[in-house]
C-alpha positions as CSV (number, residue, x, y, z in Angstrom):
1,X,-45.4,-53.0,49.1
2,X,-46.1,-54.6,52.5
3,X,-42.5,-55.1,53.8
4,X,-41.4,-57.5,56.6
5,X,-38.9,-56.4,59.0
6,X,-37.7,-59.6,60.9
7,X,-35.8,-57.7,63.8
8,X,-37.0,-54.9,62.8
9,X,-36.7,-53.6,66.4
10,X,-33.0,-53.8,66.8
11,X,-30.6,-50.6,66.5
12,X,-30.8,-51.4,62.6
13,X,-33.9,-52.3,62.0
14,X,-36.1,-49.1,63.7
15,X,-33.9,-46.8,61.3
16,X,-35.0,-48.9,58.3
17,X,-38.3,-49.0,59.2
18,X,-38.2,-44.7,59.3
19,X,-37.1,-45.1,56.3
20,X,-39.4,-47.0,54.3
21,X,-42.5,-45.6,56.4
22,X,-41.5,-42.5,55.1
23,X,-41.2,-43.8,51.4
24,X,-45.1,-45.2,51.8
25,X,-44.4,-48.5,52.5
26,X,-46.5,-50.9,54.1
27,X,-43.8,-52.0,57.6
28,X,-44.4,-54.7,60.0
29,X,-42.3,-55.1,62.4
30,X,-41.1,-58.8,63.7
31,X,-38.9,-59.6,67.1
32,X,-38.8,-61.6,69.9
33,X,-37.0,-58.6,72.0
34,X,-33.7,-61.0,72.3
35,X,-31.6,-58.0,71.4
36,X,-33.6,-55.3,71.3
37,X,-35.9,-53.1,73.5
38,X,-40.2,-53.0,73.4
39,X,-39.8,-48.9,74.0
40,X,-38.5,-48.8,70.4
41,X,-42.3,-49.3,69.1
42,X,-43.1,-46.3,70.7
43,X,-40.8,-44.3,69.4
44,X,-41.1,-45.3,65.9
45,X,-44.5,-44.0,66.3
46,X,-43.8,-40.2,68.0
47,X,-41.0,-40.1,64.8
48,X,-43.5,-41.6,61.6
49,X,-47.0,-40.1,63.8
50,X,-48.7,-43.6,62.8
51,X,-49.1,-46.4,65.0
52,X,-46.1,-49.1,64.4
53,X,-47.7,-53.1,63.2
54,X,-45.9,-55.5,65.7
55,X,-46.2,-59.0,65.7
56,X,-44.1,-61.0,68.5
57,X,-41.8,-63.7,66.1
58,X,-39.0,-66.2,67.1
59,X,-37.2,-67.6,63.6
60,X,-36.1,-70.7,66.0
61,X,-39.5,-71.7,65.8
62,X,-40.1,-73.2,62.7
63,X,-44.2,-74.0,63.2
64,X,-44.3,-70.7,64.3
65,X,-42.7,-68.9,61.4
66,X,-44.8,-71.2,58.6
67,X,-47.9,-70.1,60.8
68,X,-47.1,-66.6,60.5
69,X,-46.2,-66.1,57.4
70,X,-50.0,-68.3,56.0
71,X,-51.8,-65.9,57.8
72,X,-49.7,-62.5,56.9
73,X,-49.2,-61.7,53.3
74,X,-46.0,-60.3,52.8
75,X,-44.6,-59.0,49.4
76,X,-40.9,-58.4,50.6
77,X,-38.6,-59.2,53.8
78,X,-35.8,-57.5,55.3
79,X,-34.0,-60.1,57.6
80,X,-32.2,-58.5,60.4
81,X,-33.1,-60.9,63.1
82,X,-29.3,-62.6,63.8
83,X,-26.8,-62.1,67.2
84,X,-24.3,-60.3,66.4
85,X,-21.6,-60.1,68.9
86,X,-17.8,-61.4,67.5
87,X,-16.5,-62.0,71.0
88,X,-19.5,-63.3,72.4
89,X,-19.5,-65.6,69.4
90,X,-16.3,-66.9,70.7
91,X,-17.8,-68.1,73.3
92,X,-20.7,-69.4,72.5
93,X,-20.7,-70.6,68.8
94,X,-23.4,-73.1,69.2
95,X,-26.1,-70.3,70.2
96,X,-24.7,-68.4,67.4
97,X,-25.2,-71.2,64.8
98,X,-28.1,-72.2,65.8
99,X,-30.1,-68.2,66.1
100,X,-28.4,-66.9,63.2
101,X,-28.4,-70.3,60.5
102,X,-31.3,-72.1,61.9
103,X,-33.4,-69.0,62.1
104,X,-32.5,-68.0,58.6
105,X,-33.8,-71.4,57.5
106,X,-37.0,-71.1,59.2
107,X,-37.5,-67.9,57.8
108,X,-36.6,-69.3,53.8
109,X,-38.9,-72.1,54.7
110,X,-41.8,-69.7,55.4
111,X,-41.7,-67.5,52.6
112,X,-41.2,-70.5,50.0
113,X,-44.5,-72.1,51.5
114,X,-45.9,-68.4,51.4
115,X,-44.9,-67.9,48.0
116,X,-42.7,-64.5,49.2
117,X,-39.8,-64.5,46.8
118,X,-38.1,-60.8,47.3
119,X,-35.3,-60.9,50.5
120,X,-33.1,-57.9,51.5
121,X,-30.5,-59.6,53.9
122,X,-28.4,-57.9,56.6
123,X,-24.9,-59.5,55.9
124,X,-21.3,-58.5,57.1
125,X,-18.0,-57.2,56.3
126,X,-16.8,-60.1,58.6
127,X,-17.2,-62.4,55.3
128,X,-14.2,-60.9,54.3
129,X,-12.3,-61.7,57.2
130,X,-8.6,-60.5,57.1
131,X,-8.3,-59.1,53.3
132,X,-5.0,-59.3,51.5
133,X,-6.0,-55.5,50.4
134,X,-8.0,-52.3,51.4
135,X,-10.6,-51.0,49.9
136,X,-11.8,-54.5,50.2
137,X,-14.2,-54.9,47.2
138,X,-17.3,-57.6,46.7
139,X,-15.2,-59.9,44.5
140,X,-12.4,-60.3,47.6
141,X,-11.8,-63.8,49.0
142,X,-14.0,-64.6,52.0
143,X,-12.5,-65.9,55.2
144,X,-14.2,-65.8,58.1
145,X,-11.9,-65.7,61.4
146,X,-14.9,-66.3,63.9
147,X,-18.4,-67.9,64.3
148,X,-20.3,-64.9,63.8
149,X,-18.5,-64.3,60.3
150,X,-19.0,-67.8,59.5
151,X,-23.0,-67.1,60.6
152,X,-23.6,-64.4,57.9
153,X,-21.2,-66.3,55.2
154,X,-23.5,-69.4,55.6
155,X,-26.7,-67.5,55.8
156,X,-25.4,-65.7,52.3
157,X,-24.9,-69.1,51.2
158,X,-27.9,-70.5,51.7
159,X,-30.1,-67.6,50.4
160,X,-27.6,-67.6,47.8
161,X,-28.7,-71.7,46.8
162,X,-32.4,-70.6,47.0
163,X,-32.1,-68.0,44.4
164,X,-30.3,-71.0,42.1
165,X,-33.4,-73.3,42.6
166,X,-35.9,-70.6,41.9
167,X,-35.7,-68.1,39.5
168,X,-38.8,-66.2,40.8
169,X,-37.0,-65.7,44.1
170,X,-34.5,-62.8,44.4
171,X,-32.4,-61.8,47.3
172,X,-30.5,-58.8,48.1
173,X,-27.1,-59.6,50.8
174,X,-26.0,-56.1,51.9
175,X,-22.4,-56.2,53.6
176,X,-22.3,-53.8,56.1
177,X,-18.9,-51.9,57.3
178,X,-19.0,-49.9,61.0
179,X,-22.7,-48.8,61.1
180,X,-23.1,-46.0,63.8
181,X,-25.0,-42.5,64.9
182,X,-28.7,-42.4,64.8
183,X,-32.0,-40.7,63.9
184,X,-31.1,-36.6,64.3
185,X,-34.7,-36.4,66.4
186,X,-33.1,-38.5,69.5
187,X,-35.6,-40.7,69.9
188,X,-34.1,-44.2,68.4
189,X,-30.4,-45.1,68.7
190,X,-27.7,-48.0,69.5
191,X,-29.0,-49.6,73.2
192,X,-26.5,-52.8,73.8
193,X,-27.4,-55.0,76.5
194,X,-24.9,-55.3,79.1
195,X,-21.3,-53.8,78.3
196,X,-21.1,-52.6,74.9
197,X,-19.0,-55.0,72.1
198,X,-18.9,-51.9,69.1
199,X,-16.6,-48.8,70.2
200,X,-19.1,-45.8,69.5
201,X,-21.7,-47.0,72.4
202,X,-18.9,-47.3,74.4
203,X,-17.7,-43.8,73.4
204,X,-21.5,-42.9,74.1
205,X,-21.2,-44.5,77.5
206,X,-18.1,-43.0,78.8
207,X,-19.0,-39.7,77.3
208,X,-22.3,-39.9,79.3
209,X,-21.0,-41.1,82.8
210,X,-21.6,-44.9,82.3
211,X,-18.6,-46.0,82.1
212,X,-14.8,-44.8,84.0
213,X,-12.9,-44.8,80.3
214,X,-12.7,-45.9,77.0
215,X,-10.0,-49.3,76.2
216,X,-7.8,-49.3,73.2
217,X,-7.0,-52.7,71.8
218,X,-3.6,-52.1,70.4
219,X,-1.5,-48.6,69.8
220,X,0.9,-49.8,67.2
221,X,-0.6,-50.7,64.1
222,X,1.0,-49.5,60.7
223,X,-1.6,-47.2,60.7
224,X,-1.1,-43.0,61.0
225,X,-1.1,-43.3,64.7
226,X,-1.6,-46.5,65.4
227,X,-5.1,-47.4,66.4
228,X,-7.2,-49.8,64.0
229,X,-9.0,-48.4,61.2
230,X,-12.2,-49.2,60.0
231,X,-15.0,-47.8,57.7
232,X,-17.8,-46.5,59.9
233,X,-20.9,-45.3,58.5
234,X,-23.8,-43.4,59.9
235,X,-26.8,-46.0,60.3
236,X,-29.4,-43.3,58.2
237,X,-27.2,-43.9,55.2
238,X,-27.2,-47.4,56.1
239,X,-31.2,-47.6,56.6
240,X,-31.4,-45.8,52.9
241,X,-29.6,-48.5,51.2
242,X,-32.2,-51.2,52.6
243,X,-35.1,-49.0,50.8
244,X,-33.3,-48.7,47.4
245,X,-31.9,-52.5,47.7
246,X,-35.8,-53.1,48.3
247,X,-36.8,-51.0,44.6
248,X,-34.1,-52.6,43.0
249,X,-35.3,-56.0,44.0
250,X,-38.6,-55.1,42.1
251,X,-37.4,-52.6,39.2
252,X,-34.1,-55.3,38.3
253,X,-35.2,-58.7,39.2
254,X,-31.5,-59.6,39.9
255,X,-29.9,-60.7,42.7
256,X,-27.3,-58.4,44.3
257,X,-24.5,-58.6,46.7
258,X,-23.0,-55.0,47.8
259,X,-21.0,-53.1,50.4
260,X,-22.4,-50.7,52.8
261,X,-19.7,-48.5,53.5
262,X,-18.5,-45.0,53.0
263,X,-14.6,-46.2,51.6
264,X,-12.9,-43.8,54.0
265,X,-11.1,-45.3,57.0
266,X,-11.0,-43.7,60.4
267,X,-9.1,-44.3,63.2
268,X,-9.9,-45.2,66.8
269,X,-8.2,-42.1,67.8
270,X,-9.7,-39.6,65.3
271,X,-13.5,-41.3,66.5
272,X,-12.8,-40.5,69.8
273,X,-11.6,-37.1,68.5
274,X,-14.5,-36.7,66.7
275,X,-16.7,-37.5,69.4
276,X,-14.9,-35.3,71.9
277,X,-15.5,-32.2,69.5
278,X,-19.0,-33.2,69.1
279,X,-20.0,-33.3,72.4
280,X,-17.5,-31.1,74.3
281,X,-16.7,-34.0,76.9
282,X,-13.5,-35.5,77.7
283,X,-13.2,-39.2,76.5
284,X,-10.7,-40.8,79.3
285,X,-8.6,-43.9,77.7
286,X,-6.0,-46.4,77.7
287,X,-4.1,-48.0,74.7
288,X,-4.1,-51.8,76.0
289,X,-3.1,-54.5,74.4
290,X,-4.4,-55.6,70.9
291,X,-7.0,-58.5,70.7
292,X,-6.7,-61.7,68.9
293,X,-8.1,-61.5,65.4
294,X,-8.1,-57.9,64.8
295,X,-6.2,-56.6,62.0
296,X,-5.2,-53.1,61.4
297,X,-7.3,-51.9,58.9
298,X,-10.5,-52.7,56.6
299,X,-12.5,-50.2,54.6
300,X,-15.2,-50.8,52.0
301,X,-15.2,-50.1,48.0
302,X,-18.6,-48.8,48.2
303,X,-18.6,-48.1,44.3
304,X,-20.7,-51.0,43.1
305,X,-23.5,-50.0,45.1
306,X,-23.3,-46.7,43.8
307,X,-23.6,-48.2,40.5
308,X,-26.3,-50.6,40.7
309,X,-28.5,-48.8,43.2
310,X,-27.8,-45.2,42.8
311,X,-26.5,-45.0,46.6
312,X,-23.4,-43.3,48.6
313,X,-22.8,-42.5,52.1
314,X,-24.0,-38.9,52.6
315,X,-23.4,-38.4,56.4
316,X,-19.6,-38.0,57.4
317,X,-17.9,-38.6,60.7
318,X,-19.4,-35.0,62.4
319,X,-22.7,-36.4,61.6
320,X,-22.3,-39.9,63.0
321,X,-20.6,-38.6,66.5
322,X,-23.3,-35.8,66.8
323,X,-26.2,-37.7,66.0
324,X,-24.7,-40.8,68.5
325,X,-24.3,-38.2,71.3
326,X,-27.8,-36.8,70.6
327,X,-29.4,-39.8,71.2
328,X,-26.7,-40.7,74.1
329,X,-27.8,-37.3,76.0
330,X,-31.4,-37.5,76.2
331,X,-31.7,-41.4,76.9
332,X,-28.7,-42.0,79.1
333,X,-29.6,-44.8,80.4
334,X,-30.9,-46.2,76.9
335,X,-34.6,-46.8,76.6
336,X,-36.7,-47.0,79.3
337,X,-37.7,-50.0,80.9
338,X,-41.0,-51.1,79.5
């Protein structure tokens, strides 16, 4: 198939596309470099040996998006192209509405006039907001508790209203838990602008000198020793799910909502363990006060994609701090300026 990775230059993304170039796919990569860096192209060619098809693409821009997609036959999409920060969201909910749900509608709008009816989407566990119960499965209520949440709910929503006026068109909404690590070669990993929002870059970053120490939101959860808990799962698992999401969308003709997660929770604490053993370096840090909206715990029921697709998490926490530190160590300062 010729596949369409819209943000396919983002942390995401460039493990995706390793993925699928190495299942023979057909990958071309979309971004505007909003979130992401131009020195990921070349990577993704030193890791598949093949040059990496790149096409410069802004979903705000409608025109631009129906133009594209007339002259580029496509036969799938993978849409990863959305900010994605909670707190930044916060802040700024109208540049969060308008990147993530109008860009989402200028993509649909292009591949209906395109005729391109097979859509692997990169959703949330932030749908579920707060859950009454953990292992949150796919039938839980969803409650958003922020804009970015609310984003991915109403991007689900709407794909999820296209599929229900076409029964040619089938759509895939992957809801992903913690997704960290990266590629074992080094070469492509998590690069956040500014100060990192997720903890394991900011693990990566105190760990490599960046940063003076690591902050705790909140040491006394009911949890086994207090730090939040959450399911984090190594982003080559993650990338794998896209491909097989991708064969079921052909093999199945069903749509399909799922949870990307490994169902075991982990602590702050045993992370920063983790990472500690991993790379032999101290990770200085302070418990501080918790921060409004998080909650103590949330881990996926991975078990339906297991059934449907055939897929589990296969890389465990040793994996996903070694890998992360790999790619930490030889790029320190991320990727290099291009």
């Amino acid at each position: 198939m010729r596949i369409l990775l819209c943000g396919g230059a983002g942390y995401i993304g460039a493990h995706a596309y390793v993925v699928l170039a190495e299942r023979g796919q057909d990958v071309v990569i979309a971004d505007n470099f909003s979130n992401s860096s131009p020195g990921v192209l070349a990577r993704l060619q030193r890791i598949t040996g093949e040059p990496v098809p790149f096409h410069p693409l802004d979903l705000r821009d409608r025109g631009a998006v129906v133009d594209f997609f007339a002259r580029q036959p496509f036969d799938a999409v993978v849409h990863f192209a959305a900010l994605k920060s909670v707190g930044e969201s916060c802040e700024r909910p109208l540049d969060y509405f308008h990147n993530n749900i109008t860009g989402t509608l200028n993509l649909l709008y292009g591949m209906q006039a395109a005729g391109v009816k097979r859509l692997v989407f990169s959703s949330s566990a932030t749908v579920y907001g707060d859950p009454a119960s953990v292992p949150v499965r796919e039938d839980a209520s969803l409650q958003v508790t922020n804009p970015y949440g609310r984003t991915k709910l109403v991007m689900e929503e709407l794909i999820g209203d296209l599929c229900g006026s076409d029964a040619g068109f089938h759509a895939a909404n992957l809801r992903y838990f913690n997704p960290v690590g990266a590629h074992a070669s080094g070469l492509i990993g998590e690069d956040p602008a500014g100060i990192p929002n997720n903890l394991m870059p900011y693990i990566c970053q105190v760990a490599v000198g960046r940063r003076e120490r690591l902050s705790i939101y909140g040491g006394d959860y009911p949890t086994p020793d207090g730090t939040g808990v959450r399911d984090y799962i190594h982003v080559m698992d993650l990338a794998r799910a896209h491909a097989d999401a991708l064969d079921y969308l052909v093999h199945e003709r069903h749509n399909l909502t799922v949870n990307l997660g490994t169902g075991q929770g982990v602590s702050v604490l045993q992370l920063v363990n983790a990472f500690a053993d991993a790379s032999a370096r101290d990770i200085p840090y302070q418990i501080v006060e918790r921060r409004p909206g998080d909650v103590a715990a949330v881990y996926a029921d991975p078990s339906l994609a297991n059934r449907l697709l055939g897929w589990q998490a296969e890389l465990g926490v040793e994996a996903m701090c070694r890998d992360a530190w790999r790619w930490q160590a030889q790029n320190p300062q991320g990727y290099p300026a291009a």
